[in-house]
C-alpha positions as CSV (number, residue, x, y, z in Angstrom):
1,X,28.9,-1.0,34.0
2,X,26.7,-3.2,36.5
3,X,26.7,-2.3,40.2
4,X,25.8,-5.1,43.0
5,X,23.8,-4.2,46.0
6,X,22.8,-6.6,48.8
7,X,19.4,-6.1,50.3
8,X,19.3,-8.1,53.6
9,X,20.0,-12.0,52.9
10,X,19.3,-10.6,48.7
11,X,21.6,-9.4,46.0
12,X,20.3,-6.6,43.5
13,X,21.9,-6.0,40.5
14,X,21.8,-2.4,38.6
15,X,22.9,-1.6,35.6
16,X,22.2,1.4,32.4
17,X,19.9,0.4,29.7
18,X,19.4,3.3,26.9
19,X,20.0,6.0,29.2
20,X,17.4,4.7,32.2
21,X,18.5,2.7,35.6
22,X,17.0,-0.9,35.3
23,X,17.8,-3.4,38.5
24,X,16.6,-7.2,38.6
25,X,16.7,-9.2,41.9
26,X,19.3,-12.0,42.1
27,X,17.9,-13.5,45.1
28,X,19.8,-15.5,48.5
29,X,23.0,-16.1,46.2
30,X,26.8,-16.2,47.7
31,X,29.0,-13.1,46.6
32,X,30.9,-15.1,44.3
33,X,27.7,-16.2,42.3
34,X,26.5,-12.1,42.5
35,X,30.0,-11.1,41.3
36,X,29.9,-13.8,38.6
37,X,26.3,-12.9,37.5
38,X,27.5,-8.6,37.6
39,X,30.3,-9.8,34.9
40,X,28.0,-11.7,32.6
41,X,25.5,-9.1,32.6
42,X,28.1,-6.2,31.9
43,X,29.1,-9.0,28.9
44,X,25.5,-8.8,27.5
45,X,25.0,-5.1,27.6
46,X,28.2,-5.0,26.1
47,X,27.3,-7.3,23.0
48,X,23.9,-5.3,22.7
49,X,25.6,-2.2,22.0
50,X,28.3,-3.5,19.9
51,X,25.1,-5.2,17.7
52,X,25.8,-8.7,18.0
53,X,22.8,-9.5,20.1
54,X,19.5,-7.9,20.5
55,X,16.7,-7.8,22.8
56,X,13.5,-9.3,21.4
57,X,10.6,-7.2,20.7
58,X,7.9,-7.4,24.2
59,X,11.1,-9.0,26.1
60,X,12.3,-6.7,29.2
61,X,16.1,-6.0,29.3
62,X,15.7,-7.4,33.2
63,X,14.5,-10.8,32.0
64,X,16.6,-10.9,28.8
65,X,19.7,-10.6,31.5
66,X,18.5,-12.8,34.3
67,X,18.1,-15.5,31.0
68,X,21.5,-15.1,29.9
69,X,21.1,-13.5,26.6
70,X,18.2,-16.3,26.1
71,X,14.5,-15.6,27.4
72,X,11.7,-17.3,26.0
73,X,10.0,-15.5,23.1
74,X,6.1,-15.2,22.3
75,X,5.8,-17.1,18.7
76,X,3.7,-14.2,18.0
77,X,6.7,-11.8,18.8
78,X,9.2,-13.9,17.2
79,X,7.0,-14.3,14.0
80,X,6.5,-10.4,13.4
81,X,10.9,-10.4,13.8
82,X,11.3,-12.8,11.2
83,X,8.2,-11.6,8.8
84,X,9.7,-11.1,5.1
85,X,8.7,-8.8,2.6
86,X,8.2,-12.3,0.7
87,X,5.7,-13.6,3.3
88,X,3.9,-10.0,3.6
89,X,3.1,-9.8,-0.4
90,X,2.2,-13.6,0.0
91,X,0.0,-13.6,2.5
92,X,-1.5,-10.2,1.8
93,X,-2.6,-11.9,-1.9
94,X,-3.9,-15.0,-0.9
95,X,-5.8,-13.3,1.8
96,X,-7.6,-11.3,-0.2
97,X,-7.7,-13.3,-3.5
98,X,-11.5,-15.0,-2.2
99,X,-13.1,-11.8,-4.1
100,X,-12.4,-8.7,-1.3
101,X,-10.4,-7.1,-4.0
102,X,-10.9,-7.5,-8.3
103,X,-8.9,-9.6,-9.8
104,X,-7.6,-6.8,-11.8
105,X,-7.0,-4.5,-8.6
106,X,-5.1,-7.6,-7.0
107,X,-3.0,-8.2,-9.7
108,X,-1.8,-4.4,-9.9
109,X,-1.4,-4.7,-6.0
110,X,1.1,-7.6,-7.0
111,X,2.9,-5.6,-9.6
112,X,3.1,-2.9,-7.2
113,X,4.5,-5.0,-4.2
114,X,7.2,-6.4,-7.2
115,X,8.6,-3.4,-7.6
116,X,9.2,-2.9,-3.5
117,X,10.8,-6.2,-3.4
118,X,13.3,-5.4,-6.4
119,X,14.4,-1.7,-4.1
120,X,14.3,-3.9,-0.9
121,X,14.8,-7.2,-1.5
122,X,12.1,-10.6,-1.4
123,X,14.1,-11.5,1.9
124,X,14.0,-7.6,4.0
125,X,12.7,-8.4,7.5
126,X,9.7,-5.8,8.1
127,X,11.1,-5.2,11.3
128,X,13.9,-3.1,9.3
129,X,11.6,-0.6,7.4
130,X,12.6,3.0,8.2
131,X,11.1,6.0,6.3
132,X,14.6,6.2,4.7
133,X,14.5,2.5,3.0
134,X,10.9,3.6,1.5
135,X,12.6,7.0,0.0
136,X,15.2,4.4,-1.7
137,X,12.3,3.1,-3.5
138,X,11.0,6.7,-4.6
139,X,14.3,7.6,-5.6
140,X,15.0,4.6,-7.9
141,X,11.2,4.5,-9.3
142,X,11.6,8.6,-10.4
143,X,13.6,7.7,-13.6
144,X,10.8,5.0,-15.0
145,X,7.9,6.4,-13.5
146,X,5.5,9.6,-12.9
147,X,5.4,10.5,-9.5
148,X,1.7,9.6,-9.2
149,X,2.3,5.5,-9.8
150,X,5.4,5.7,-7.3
151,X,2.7,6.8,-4.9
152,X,0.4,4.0,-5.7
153,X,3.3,1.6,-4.9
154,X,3.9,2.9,-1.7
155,X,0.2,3.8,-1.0
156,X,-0.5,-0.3,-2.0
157,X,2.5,-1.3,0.3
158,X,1.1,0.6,3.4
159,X,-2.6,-1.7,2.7
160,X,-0.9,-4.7,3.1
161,X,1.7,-3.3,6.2
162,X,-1.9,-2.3,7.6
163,X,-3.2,-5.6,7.5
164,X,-0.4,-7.1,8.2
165,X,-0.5,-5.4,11.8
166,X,-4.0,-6.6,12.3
167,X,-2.7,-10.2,11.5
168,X,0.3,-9.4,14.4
169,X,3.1,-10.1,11.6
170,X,4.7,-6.6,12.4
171,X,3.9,-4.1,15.5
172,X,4.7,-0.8,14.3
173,X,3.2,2.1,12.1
174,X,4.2,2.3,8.3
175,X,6.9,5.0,8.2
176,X,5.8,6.9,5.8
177,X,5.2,10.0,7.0
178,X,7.9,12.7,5.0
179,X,8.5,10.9,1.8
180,X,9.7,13.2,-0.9
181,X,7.9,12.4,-3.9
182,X,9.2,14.5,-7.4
183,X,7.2,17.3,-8.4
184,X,4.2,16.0,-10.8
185,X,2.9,18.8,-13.4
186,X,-1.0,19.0,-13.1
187,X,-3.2,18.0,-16.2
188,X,-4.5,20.3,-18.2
189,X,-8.2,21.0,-18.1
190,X,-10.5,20.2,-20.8
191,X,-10.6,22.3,-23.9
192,X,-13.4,22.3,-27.0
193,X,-11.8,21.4,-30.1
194,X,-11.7,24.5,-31.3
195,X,-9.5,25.7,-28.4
196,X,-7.5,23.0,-29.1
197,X,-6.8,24.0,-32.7
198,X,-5.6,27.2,-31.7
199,X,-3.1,26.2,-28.9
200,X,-1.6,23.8,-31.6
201,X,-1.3,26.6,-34.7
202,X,0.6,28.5,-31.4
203,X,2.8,25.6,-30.7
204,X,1.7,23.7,-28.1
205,X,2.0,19.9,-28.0
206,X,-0.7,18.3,-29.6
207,X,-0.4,14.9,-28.1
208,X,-1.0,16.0,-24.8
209,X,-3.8,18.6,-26.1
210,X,-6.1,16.1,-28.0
211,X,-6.4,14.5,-24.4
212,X,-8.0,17.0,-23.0
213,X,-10.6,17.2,-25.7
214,X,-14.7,17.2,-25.0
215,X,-17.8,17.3,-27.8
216,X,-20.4,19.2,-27.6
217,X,-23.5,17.7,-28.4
218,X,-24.0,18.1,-32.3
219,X,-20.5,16.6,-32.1
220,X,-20.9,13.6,-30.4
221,X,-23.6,12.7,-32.5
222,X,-21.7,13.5,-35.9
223,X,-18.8,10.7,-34.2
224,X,-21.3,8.4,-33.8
225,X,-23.1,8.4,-37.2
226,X,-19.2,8.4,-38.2
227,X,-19.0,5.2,-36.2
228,X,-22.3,3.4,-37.4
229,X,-21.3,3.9,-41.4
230,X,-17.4,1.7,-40.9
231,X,-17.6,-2.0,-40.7
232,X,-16.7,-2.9,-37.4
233,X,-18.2,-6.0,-34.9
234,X,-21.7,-5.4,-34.1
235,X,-20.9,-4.1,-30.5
236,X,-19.2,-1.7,-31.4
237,X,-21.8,0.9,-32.5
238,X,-23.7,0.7,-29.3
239,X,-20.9,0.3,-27.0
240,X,-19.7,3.9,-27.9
241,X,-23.3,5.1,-27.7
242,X,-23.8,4.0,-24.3
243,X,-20.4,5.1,-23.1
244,X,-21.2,8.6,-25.1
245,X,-25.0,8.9,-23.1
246,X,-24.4,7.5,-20.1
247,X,-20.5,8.0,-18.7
248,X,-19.8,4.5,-17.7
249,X,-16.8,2.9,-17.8
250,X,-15.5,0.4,-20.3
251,X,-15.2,-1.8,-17.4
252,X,-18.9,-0.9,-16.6
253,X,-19.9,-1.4,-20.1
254,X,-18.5,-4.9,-20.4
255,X,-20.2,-6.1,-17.6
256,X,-23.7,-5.3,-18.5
257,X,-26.6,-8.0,-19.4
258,X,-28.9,-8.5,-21.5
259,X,-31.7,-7.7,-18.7
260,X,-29.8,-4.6,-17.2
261,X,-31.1,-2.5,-20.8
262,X,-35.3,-2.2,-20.0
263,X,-36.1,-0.3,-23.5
264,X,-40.0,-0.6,-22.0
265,X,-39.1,2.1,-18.9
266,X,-36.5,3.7,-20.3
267,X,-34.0,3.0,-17.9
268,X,-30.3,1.2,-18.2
269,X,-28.6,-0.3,-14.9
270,X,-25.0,0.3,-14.8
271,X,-22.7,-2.5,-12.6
272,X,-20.2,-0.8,-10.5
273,X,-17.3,-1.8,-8.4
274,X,-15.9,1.1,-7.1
275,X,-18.4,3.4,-5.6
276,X,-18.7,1.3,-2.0
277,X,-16.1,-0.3,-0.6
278,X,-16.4,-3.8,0.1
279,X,-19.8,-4.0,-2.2
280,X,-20.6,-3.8,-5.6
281,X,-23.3,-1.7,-6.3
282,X,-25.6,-0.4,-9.5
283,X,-26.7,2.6,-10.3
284,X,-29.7,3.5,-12.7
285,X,-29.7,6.2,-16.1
286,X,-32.1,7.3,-18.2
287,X,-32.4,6.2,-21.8
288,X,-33.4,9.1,-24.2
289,X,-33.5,9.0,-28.0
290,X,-31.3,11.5,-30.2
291,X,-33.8,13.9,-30.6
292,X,-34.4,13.8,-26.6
293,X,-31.2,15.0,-26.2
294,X,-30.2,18.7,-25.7
């Protein structure tokens, strides 16, 4: 219900908006224009609570009624009520597809941001993301997936919501807070090979044991003279060695260059990527012969 209330020569009108008292001025109008305006607005509120109209985001209920249901809207408001999930994974790519992110860490966030758009749909307005919509995806994922890539999904997916309020697409924090994620079992740590052997001969699942596997030193080097007596490509050999002396990554290892080994100092420069964000950066290891070696 609306109330009217004349203020000298002025009419007032008063009304309930989500439990507060909200008035707007009518101005020097005759009673039948007030009475007529005190209907239409009792009509609107109406219609607001029923859900078949709704009050733009930054628009105040006062200026929504005194517009008739119709106020002008900010493009920059109306564009973060209309933003898809579409146009988020979109723009969120191309953004970031000038070399800010790998190619390899881009195209996982794409895979990633696929899978939200199959539990929500390529067409779900952002505006319409509630912390329940996001459990729907961790509930469907938990019958393909571990727990730990459903959480990469929905970690990637609040990245690009992130920079998606920086671009003024959407206004409002990712709802993420109390997701129920299943129950993950930790990884085993790792075990010598002879520790190994005895779990198995007890029963334990090899396949997942043999993960967990180290060498000690003599046995790293019987793998690689192992290696260096099979015919294999030439890279082979002293791919496995660096990767065995130094810890880099296979990702690390492919990158290197011819100038990055210096035999003369002894040193090898490894090419990283994720250390520092936003940088790639190099780090520097000792080359030691065999014998070197404890």
């Amino acid at each position: 219900m609306a109330a009217l209330q004349l203020r000298g020569d002025s009419y007032r009108l008063i009304f309930q908006y989500l439990g507060q008292q909200q008035s707007c001025t009518l101005g020097d109008i005759s009673p039948t224009e007030a009475q007529q305006c005190k209907t239409r607005c009792e009509q609107l509120l109406m219609r607001v609570r029923q859900g078949l109209l709704e009050v733009p985001p930054g628009v105040a209920i006062a200026d929504f009624i005194l517009c008739d249901g119709k106020p002008p809207v900010d493009p920059a408001l109306a564009l973060r009520k209309q933003t898809t999930l579409r146009e988020l994974r979109k723009g969120y790519l191309d953004t970031h597809s000038n070399g800010a992110i790998e190619k390899n860490t881009l195209a996982t966030a794409g895979i990633h941001l696929d899978h939200l758009e199959r539990t929500l749909g390529k067409k779900f307005l952002l505006s319409g993301i509630t912390l329940g919509r996001l459990q729907e995806h961790v509930n469907r994922r938990q019958a393909d997936v571990l727990p730990v890539t459903i959480k990469k999904e929905i970690d990637t997916f609040r990245t690009a919501w992130n920079w998606d309020i920086t671009m003024q697409w959407v206004n409002q924090p990712f709802p993420a807070k109390g997701l129920v994620y299943p129950k993950t079992d930790e990884k085993l740590p790792f075990m010598t090979w002879d520790e190994i052997r005895r779990r198995v001969r007890a029963g334990a699942d090899a396949g997942s044991l043999w993960e967990c596997l180290y060498l000690n030193m003599k046995e790293i080097e019987a793998l690689l003279s192992h290696v260096r007596t099979k015919h294999a490509p030439a890279w082979v050999y002293p791919m496995l060695t660096t990767a065995a002396y130094t810890g880099a990554r296979r990702s690390e290892l492919i990158r290197m260059l011819q100038e990055d080994t210096d035999l003369k100092n002894g040193v090898l420069t490894i090419r990283e990527k994720k250390r520092a964000r936003g940088s790639r950066t190099t780090r520097r290891v000792p080359i030691s012969s065999p014998s070197q070696r404890p």
